[in-house]
C-alpha positions in Angstrom: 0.0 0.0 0.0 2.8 2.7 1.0 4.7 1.8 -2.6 1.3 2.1 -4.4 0.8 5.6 -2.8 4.3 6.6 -3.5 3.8 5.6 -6.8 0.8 7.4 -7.4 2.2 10.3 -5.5 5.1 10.4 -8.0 3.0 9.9 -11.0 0.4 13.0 -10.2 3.3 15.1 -10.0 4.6 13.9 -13.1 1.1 14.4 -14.8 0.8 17.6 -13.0 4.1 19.5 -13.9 4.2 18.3 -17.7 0.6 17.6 -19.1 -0.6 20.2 -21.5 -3.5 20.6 -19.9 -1.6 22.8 -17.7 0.8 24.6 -20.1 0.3 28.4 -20.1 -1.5 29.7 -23.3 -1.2 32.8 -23.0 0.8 35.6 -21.2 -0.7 39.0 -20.9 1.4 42.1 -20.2 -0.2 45.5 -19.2 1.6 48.6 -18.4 4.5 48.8 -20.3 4.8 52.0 -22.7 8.9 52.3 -22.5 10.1 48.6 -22.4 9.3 46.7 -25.5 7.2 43.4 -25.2 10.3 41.1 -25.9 12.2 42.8 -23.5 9.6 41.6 -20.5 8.7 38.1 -22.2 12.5 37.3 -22.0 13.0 38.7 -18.8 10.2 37.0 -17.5 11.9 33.7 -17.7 8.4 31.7 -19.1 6.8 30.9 -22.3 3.7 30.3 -23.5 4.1 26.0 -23.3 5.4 25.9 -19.8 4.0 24.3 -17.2 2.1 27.2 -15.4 2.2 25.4 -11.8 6.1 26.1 -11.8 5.9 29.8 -12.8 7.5 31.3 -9.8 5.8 35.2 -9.5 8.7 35.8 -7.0 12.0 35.2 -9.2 10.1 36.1 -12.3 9.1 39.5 -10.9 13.0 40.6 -9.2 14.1 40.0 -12.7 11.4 42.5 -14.4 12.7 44.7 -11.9 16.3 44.6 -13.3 14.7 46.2 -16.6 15.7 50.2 -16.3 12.8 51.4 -17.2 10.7 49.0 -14.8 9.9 49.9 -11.4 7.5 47.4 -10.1 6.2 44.0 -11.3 3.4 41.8 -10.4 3.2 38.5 -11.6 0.1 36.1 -11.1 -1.5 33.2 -12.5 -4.7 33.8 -14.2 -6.4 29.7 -14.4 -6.9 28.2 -16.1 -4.2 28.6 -18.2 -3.1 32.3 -18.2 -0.1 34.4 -17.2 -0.5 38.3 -16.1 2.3 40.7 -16.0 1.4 44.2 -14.5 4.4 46.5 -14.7 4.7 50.1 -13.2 7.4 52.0 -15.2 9.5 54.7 -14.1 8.8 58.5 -14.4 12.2 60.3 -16.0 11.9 63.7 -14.1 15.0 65.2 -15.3 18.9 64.0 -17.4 21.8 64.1 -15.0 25.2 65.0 -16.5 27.6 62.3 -14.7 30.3 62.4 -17.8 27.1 61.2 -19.9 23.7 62.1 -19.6 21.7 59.7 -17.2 17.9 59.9 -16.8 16.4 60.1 -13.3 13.4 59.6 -11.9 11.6 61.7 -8.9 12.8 59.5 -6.3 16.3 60.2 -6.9 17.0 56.9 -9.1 19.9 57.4 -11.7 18.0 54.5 -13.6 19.5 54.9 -17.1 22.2 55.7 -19.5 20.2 57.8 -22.4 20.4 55.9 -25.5 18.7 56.9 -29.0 14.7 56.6 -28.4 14.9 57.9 -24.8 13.8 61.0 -23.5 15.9 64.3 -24.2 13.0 67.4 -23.7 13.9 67.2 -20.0 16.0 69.4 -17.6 19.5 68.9 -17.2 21.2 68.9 -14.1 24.7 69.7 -14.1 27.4 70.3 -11.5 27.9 66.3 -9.9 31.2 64.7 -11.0 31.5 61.3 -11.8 34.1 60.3 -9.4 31.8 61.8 -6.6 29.1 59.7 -7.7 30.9 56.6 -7.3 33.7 57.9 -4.5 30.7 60.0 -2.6 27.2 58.1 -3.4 25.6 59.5 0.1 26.6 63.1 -0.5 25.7 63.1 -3.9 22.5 61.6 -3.9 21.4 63.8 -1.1 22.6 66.7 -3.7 20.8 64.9 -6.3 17.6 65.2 -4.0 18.2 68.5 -3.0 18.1 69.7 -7.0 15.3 67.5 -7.8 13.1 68.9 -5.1 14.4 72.5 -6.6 13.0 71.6 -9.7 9.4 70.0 -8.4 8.9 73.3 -6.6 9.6 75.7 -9.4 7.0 73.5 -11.4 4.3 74.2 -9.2 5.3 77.8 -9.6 3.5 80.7 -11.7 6.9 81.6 -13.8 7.4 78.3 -14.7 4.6 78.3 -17.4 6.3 80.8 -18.9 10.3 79.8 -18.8 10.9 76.5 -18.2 13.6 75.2 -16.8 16.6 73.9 -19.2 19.2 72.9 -16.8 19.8 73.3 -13.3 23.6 73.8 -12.0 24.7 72.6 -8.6 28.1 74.7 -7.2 29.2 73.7 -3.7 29.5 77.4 -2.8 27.3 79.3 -5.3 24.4 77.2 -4.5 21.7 76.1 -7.4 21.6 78.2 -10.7 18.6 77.7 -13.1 18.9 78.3 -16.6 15.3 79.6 -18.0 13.0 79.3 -21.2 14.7 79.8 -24.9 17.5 82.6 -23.7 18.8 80.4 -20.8 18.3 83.4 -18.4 20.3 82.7 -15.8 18.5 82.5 -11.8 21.3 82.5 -9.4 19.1 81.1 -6.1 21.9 80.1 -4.1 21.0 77.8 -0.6 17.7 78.0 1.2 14.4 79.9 0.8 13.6 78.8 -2.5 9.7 79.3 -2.5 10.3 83.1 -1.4 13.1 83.5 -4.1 11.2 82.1 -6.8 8.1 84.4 -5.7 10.6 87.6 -6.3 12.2 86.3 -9.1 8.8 86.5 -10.6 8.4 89.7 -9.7 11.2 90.8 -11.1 10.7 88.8 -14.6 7.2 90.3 -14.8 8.4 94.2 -14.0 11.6 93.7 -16.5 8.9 92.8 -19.3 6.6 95.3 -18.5 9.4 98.2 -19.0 10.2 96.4 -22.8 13.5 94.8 -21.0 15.1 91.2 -21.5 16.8 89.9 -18.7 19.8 88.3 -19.0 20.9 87.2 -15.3 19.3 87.7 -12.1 20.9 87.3 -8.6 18.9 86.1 -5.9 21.8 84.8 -3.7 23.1 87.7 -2.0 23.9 86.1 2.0 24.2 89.3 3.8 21.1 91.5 2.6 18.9 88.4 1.4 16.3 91.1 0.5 18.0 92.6 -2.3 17.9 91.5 -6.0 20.5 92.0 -8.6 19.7 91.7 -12.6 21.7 92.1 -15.6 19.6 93.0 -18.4 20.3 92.6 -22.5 20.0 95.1 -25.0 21.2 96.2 -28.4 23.5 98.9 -26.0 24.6 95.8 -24.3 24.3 94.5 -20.7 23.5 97.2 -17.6 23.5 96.0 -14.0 20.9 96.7 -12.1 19.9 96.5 -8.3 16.5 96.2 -6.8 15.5 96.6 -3.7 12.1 95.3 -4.6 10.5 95.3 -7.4 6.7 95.2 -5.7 8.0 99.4 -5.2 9.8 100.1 -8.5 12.6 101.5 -6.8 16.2 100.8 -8.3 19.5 101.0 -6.4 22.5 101.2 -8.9 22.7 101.2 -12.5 
């Protein structure tokens, strides 16, 4: 009796892990807009014809997850015969110069080399080496963070509709520069305050266009009178400096 139920035992197994009735028909992917189809299927490690009661979710999602582009995975049987694959890609956010141009998400993630097809209408953020990237990965991520979170707040700002953000420099002692809209008009925001700075710089922006001006730079980084804005406009007589005490009052200090 104990031989007859190993036996059996044996043989259900045997029926049950390679007996077409059980072979996966069809796999179903959902989600997936960046990585191609063939990309995930071989990733995926199964095939339409396997047995579907060894598909292993688990192993087959972790190596989804190694995709760049692919930030979660679910994998699930769908009986009788069926596969699904749910993938959540990644957002890029901005390119990060690191000796090539990476993409990286919100989060922080330096997820990608940029290859032909990718992404290039982003913001570029310039100013971490390579060698601190690899020699530094804790200080530079936290810069990293610190510039992304520079660049999610001057999204949700007024100005922004109007001059986008093309690249965003990080200096150690200068602080964060933005370059802005089709001139690159330079913001120079330094450390700190950045909602209030922004709020002046479109003050400033808005009063230069009024008077028929183009402004070529704008300081916003002055440490000991935080109050006080400096901008460099262009015109055909060439650039004149100009100081601002405020420009909610018009008044002008220098010239």
């Amino acid at each position: 009796m104990v031989a007859a139920i190993g036996f059996g035992g044996r043989e259900a197994y045997r029926f049950a892990t390679t007996s077409p009735v059980l072979a996966i028909s069809e796999i179903r992917l959902t989600g997936n807009a960046r990585t191609k189809e063939r990309e995930i299927r071989q990733a995926l490690g199964h095939a339409e014809g396997d047995n579907i009661l060894l598909a292993d979710g688990r192993d087959a999602e972790a190596r989804l997850r190694e995709l760049p582009w692919i930030a979660k995975a679910t994998v699930s049987r769908s009986f009788p015969q069926g596969l699904e694959v749910e993938v959540l890609e990644r957002e890029a956010a901005a390119l990060v110069d690191l000796g090539h141009l990476y993409l990286v998400d919100r989060e922080g993630e330096v997820f990608k080399r940029v290859m032909p097809g990718d992404p290039m209408d982003l913001p570029v953020i310039t100013g971490l080496s390579r060698d601190e990237w690899t020699e530094r990965p804790i200080e530079a991520r936290a810069k990293l963070g610190e510039v992304l979170g520079a660049l999610e707040i001057y999204g949700e700002s007024e100005i922004a509709k109007s001059l986008p953000v093309s690249e965003l420099h990080f200096d150690q002692t200068e602080g964060l520069t933005l370059y802005l809209g089709d001139r690159g008009l330079a913001a120079k925001l330094g450390s700190g305050d950045l909602a209030r700075k922004l709020e002046r710089l479109a003050l400033v922006v808005g009063w230069v266009e009024r008077r028929g001006e183009e402004l070529e730079l704008v300081r916003l980084d002055n440490r000991t009178r935080p109050g006080w804005i400096a901008a460099r406009l262009s015109g055909d007589l060439g650039p004149t400096k100009l100081s601002l005490r405020s420009p909610r009052d018009g008044r002008s200090k220098g010239g």
